[in-house]
N, CA, C and O atoms as a Tinker XYZ file with bonds, in Angstrom:
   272  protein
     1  N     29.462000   91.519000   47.589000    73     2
     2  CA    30.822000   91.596000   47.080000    64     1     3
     3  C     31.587000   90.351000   47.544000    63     2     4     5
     4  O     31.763000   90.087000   48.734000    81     3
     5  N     31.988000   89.673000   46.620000    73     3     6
     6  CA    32.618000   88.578000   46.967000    64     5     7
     7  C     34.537000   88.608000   46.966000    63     6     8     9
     8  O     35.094000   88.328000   45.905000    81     7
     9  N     35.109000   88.842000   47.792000    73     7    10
    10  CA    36.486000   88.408000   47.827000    64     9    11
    11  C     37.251000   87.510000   47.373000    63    10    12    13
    12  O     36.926000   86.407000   47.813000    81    11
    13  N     38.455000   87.473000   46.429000    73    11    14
    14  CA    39.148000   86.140000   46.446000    64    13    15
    15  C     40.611000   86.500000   47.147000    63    14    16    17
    16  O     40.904000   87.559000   47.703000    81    15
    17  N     41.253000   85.602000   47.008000    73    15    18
    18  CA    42.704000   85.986000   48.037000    64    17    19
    19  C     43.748000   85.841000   46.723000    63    18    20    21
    20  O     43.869000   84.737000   46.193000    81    19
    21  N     44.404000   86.861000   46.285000    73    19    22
    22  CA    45.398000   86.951000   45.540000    64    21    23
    23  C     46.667000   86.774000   46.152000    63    22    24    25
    24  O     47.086000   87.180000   47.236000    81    23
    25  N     47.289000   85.983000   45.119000    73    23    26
    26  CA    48.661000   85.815000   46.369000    64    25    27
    27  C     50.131000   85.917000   45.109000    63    26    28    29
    28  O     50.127000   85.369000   44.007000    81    27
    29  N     50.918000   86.503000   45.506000    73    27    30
    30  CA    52.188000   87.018000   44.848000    64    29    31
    31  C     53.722000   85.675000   44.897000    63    30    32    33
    32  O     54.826000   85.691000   44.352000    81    31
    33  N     53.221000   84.933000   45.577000    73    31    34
    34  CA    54.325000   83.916000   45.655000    64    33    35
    35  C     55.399000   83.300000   44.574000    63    34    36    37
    36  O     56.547000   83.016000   44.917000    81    35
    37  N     55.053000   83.173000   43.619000    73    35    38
    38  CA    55.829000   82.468000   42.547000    64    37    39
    39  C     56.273000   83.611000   42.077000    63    38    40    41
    40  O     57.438000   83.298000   41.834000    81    39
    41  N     56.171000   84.720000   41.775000    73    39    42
    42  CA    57.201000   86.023000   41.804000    64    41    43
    43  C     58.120000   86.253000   42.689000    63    42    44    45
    44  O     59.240000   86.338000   42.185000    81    43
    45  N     58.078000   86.398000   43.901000    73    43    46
    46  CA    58.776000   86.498000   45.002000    64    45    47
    47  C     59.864000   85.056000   44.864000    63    46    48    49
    48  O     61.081000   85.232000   44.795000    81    47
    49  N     59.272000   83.684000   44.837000    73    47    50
    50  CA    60.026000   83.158000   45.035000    64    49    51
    51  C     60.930000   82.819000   43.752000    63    50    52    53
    52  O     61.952000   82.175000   43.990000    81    51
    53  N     60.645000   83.220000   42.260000    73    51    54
    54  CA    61.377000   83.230000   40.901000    64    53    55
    55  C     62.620000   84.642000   41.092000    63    54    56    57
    56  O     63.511000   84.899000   40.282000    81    55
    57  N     62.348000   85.350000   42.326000    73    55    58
    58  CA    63.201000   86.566000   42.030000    64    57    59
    59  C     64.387000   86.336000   43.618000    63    58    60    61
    60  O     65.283000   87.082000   44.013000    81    59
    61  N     63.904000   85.055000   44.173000    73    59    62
    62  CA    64.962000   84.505000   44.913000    64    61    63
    63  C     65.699000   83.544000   44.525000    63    62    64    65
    64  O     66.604000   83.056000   45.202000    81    63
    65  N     65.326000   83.138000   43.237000    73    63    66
    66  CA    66.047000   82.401000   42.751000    64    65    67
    67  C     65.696000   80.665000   43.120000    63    66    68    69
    68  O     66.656000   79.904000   42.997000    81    67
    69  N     64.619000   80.182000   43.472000    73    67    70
    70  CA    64.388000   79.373000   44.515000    64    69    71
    71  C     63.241000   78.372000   43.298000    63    70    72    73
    72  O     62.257000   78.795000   42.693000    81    71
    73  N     63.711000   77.284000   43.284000    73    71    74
    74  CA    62.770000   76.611000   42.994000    64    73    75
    75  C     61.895000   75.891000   43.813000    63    74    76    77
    76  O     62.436000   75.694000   44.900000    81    75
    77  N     60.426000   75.269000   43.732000    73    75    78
    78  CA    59.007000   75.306000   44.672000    64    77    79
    79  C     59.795000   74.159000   45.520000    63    78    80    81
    80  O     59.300000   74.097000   46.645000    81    79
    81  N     60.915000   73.185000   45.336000    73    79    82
    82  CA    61.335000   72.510000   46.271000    64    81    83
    83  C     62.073000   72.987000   47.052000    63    82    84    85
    84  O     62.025000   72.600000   48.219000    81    83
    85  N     63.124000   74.125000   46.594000    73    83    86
    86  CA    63.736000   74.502000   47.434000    64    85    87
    87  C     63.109000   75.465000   48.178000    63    86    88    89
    88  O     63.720000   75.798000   49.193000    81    87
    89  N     61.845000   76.121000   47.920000    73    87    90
    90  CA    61.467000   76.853000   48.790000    64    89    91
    91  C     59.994000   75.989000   50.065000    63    90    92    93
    92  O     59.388000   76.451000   51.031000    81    91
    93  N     59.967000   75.002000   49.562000    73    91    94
    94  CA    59.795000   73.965000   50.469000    64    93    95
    95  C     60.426000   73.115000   51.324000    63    94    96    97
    96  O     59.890000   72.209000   51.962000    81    95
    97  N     61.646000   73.444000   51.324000    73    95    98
    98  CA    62.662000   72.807000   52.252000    64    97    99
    99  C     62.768000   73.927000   53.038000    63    98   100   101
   100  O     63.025000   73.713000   54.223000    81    99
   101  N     62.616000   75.240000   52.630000    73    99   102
   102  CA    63.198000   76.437000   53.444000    64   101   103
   103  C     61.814000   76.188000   54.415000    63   102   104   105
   104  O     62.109000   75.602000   55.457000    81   103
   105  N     60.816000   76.414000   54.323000    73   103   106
   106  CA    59.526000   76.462000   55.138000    64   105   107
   107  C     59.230000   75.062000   55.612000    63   106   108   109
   108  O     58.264000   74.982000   56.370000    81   107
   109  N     59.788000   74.071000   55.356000    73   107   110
   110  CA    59.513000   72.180000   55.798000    64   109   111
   111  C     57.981000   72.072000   55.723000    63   110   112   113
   112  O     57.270000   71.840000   56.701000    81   111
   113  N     57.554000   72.259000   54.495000    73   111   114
   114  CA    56.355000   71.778000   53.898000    64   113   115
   115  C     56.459000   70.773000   52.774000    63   114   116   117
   116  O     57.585000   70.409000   52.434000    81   115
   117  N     55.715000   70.436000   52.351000    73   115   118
   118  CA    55.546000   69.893000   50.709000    64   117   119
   119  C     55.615000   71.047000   49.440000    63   118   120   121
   120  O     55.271000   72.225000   49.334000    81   119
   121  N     56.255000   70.035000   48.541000    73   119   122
   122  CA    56.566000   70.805000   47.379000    64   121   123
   123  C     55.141000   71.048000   46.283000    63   122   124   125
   124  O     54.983000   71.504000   45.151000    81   123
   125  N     54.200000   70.415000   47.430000    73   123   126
   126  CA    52.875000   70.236000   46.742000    64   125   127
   127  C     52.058000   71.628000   47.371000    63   126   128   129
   128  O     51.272000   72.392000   46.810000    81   127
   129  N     52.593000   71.618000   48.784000    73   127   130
   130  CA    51.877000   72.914000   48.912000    64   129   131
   131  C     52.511000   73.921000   48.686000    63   130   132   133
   132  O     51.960000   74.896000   49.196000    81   131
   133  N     53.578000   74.200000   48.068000    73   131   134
   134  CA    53.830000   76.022000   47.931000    64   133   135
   135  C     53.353000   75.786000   46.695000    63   134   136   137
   136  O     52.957000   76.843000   46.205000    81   135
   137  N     53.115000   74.200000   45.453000    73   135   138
   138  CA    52.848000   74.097000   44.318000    64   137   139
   139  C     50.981000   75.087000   44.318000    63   138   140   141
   140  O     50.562000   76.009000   43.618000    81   139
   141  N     50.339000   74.280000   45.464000    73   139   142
   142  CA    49.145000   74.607000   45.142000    64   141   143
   143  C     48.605000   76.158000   46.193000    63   142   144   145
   144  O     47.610000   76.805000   45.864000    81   143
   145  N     49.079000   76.364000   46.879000    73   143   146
   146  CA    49.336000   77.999000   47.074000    64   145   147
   147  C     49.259000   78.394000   46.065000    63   146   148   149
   148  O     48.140000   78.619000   45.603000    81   147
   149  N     50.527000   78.663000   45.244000    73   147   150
   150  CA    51.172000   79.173000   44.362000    64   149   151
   151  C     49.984000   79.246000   43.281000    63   150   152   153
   152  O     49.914000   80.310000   42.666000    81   151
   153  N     49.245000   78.467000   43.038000    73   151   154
   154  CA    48.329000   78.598000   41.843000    64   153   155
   155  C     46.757000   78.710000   42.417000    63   154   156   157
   156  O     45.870000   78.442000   41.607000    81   155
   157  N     46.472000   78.997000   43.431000    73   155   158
   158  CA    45.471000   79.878000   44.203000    64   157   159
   159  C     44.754000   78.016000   44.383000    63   158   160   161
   160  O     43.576000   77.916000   44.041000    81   159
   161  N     45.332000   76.917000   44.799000    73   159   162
   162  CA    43.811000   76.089000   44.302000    64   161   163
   163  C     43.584000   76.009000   46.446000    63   162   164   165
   164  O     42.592000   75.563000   47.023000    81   163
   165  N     44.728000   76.539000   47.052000    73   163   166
   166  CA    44.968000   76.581000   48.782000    64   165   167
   167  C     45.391000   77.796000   48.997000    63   166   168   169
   168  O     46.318000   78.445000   48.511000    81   167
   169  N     44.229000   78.130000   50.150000    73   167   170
   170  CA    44.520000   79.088000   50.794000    64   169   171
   171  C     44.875000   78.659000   52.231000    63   170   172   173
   172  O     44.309000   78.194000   53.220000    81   171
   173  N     46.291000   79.116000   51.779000    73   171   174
   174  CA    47.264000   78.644000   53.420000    64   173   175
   175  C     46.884000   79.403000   54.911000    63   174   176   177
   176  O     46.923000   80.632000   54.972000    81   175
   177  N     46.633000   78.849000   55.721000    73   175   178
   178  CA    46.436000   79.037000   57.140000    64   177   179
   179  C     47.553000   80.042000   57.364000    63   178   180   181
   180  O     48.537000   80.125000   56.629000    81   179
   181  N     47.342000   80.760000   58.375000    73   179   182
   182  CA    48.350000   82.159000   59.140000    64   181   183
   183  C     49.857000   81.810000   59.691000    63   182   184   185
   184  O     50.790000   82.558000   59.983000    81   183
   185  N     49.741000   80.505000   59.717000    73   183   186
   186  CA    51.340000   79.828000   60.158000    64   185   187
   187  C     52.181000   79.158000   58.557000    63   186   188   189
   188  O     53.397000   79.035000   58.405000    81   187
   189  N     51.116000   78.823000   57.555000    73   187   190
   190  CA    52.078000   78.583000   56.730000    64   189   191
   191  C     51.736000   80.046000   55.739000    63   190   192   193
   192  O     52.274000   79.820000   54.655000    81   191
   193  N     51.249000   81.047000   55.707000    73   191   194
   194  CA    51.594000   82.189000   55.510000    64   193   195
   195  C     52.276000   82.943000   56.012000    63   194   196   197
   196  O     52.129000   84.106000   55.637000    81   195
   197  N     53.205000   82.700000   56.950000    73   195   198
   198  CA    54.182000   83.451000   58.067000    64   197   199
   199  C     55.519000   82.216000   57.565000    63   198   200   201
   200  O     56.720000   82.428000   57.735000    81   199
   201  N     55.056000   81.221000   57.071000    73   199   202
   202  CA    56.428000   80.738000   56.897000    64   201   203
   203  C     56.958000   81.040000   55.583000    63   202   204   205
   204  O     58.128000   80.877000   55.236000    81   203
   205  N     55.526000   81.722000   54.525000    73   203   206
   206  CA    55.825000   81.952000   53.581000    64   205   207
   207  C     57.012000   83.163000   53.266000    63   206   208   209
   208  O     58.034000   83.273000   52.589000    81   207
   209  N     56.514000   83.666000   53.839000    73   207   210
   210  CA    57.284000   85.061000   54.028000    64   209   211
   211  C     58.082000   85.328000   55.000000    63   210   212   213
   212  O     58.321000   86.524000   55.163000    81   211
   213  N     58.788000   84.265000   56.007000    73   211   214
   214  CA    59.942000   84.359000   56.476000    64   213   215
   215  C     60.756000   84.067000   55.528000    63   214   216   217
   216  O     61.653000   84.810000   55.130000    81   215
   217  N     60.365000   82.398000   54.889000    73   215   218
   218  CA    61.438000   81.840000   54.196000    64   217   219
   219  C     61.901000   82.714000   52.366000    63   218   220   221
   220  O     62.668000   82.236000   51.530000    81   219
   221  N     61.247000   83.825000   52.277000    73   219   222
   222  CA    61.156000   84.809000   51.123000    64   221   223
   223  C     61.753000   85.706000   51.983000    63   222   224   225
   224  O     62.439000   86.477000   51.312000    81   223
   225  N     61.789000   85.874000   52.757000    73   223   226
   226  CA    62.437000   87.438000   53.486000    64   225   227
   227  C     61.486000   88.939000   52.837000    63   226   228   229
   228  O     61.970000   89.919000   52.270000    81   227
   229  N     59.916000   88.648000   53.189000    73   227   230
   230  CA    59.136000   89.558000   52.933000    64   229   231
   231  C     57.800000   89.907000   53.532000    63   230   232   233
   232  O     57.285000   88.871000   53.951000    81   231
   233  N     57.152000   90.799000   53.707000    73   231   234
   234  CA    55.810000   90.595000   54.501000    64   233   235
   235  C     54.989000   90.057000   53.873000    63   234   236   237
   236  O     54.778000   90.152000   52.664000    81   235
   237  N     54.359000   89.334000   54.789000    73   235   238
   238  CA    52.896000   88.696000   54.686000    64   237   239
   239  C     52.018000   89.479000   53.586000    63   238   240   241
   240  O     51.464000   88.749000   52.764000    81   239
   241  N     51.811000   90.905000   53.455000    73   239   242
   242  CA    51.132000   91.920000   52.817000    64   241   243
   243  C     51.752000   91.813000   51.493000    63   242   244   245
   244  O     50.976000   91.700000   50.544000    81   243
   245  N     52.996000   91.829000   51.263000    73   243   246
   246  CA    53.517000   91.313000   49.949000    64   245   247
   247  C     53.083000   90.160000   49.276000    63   246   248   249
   248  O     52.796000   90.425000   48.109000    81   247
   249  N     52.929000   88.995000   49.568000    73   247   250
   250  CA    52.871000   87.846000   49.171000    64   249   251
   251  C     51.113000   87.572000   48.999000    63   250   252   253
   252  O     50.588000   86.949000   48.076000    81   251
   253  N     50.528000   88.114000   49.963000    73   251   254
   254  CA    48.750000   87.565000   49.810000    64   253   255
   255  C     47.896000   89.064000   50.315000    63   254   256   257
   256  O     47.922000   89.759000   51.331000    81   255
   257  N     46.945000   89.122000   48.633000    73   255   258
   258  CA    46.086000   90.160000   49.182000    64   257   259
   259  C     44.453000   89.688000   48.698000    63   258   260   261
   260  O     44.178000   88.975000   47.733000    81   259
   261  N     43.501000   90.307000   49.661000    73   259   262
   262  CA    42.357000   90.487000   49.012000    64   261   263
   263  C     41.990000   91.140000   47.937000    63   262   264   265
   264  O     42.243000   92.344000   47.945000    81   263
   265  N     41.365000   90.616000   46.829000    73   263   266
   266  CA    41.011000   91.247000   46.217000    64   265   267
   267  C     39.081000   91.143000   45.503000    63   266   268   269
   268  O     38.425000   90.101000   45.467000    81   267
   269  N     38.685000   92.264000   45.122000    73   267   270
   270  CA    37.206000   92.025000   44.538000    64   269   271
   271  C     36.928000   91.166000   43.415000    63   270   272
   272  O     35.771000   91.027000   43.017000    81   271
C-alpha cells in the first residue's frame, strides 16, 4: 500500500482571503513554496507545516493528510 500526502492548503488559504504571497509573508517563506506545497510537487518538513497552520489559524490535521 502506497501512501501519498494530501494536503488542503489552497482552500484554507482562498477562505482567508490570502493570496500565496501574502500567505508567504505571514509564514517568511517563499511564494514558491506555499506555490509548490500547495500543488503537492513538496512535501513540507514539520516546521514549515506548523507554520502552515499557525499562519491559517488551523491544525496541522486540517491542512495535510495521508491518503491511499
Amino acid at each position: 500500500m502506497v501512501e501519498e500526502l494530501f494536503n488542503d492548503v489552497k482552500r484554507h488559504r482562498e477562505a482567508a482571503n490570502l493570496t500565496q504571497i501574502g500567505l508567504a509573508e505571514r509564514m517568511g517563506v517563499s511564494r514558491k513554496t506555499v506555490n509548490t506545497v500547495e500543488n503537492g510537487v513538496f512535501a513540507p518538513s514539520i516546521v514549515v507545516a506548523l507554520k502552515f497552520a499557525k499562519a491559517l489559524d488551523v491544525s496541522v490535521e486540517a491542512l495535510f493528510q495521508l491518503r491511499d
